[in-house]
N, C-alpha and C positions, 0 to 999 in steps of 0.2 A: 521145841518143834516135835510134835508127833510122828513118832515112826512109821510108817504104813504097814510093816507088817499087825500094830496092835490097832489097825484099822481093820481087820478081817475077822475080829471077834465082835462087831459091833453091827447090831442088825437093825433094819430100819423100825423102829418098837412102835412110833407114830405111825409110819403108813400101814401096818398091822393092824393098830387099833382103830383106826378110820376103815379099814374094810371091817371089820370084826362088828362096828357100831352098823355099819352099811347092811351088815346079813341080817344083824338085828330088826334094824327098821323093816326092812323086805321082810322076813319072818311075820311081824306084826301085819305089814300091808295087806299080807298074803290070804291072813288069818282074819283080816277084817277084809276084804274080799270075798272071800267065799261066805262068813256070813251073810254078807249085805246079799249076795246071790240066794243063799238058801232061806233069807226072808222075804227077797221080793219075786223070788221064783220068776218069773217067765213074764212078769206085767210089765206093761212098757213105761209106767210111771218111774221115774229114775233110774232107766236102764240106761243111760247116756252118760250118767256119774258113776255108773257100774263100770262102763266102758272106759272111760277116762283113767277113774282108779284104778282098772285090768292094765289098762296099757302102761299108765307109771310104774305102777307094783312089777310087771315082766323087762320094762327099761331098765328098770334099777337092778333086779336079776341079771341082766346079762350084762350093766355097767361093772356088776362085781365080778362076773366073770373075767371079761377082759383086762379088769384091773390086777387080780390076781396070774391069769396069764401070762400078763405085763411085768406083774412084779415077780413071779418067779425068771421070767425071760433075764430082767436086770442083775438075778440075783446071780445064776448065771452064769450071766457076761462080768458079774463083778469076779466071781470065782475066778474066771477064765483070765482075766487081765492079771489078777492078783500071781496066781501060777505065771504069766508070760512074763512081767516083773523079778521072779523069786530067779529065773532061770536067766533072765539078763543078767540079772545081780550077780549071780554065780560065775556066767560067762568072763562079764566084767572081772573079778575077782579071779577065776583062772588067769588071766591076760597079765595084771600085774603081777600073780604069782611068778608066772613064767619068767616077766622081764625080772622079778628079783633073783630067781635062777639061774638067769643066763648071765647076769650080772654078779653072781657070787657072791651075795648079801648075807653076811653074818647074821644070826637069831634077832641080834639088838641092833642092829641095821634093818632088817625087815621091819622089824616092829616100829623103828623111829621114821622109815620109810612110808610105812603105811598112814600114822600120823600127818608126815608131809601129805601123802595125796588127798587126804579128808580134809585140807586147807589148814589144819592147828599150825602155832607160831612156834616159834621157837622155845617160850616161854613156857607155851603151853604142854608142849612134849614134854619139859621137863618136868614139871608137875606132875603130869599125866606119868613118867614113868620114875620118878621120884628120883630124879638125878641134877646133876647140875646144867646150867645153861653151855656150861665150855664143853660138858661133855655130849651133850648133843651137837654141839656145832663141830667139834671134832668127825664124831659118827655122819654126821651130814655132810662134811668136805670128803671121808671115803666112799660116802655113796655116790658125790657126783662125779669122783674120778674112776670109781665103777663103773657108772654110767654113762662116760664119757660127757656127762653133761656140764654146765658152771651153775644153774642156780636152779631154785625152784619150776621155774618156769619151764625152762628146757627139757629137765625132766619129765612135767607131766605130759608136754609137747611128744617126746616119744611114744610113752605110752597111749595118748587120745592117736596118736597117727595109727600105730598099730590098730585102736577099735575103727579107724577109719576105713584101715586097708580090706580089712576082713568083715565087711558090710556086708549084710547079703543079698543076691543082686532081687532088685524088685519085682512083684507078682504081674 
């Protein structure tokens, strides 16, 4: 699974180079435009495909306009989400700090705690912090009578009630 934070280093490189090709053509339309003007001067012979070619050549001008517009608008909106994300994250993270605080979680309690709330097993803490299985389940029975809770569940149950209680109220 891709973390979203190494999604904010990746920039749309296609729809760049689709406008990039897009100036290009317009550049060229632009340039064969005013020739085709400055050979048929003022005569009404093909001034109708002069007109034609004026108008796609200046659509496509202001297509890239709007496009780029657009795509800084996204870019943005993608900034602005990406920071409202980093600062949830952190909220989030304050939150179960606090209950591991309030609940007097020892260093290796925090840490096997934190495990618990990212969903690892039992198995997996233990790997994950190179211990034995009995010895996590040990640390896991003080944290739920820390937390006056009995299992998994319960516990994350207090902490999502806490993000529930402290919503904030709607715009």
């Amino acid at each position: 699974m891709t973390h979203p934070a190494s999604l904010s280093n990746k920039t749309p490189l296609g729809l760049m180079a689709l406008i990039l090709i897009q100036v290009i053509c317009a550049i060229f339309f632009a340039t064969d435009v005013i020739s085709d003007f400055a050979e048929s001067g003022m005569a009404l012979s093909g001034r109708y495909h002069l007109i034609i070619e004026s108008g796609a050549t200046v659509s496509l001008c202001a297509a890239i306009l709007l496009e780029t517009r657009y795509f800084l608008y996204l870019l943005r909106r993608k900034a602005h989400l990406e920071k409202s994300a980093s600062v949830a994250t952190m909220a989030v993270f304050d939150i179960i700090e606090s209950h591991f605080d309030a609940w007097q979680l020892t260093p290796s309690e925090r840490d096997i705690a934190m495990f618990l709330v990212k969903g690892l097993g039992i198995a997996e803490i233990a790997k994950m912090r190179g211990s034995a299985e009995g010895t996590v389940k040990s640390h896991l029975n003080a944290i739920y009578r820390k937390s006056g809770t009995a299992n998994r569940g319960e516990l994350l149950s207090s902490i999502i009630d806490t993000l529930i209680e402290e919503r904030p109220a709607s715009p």
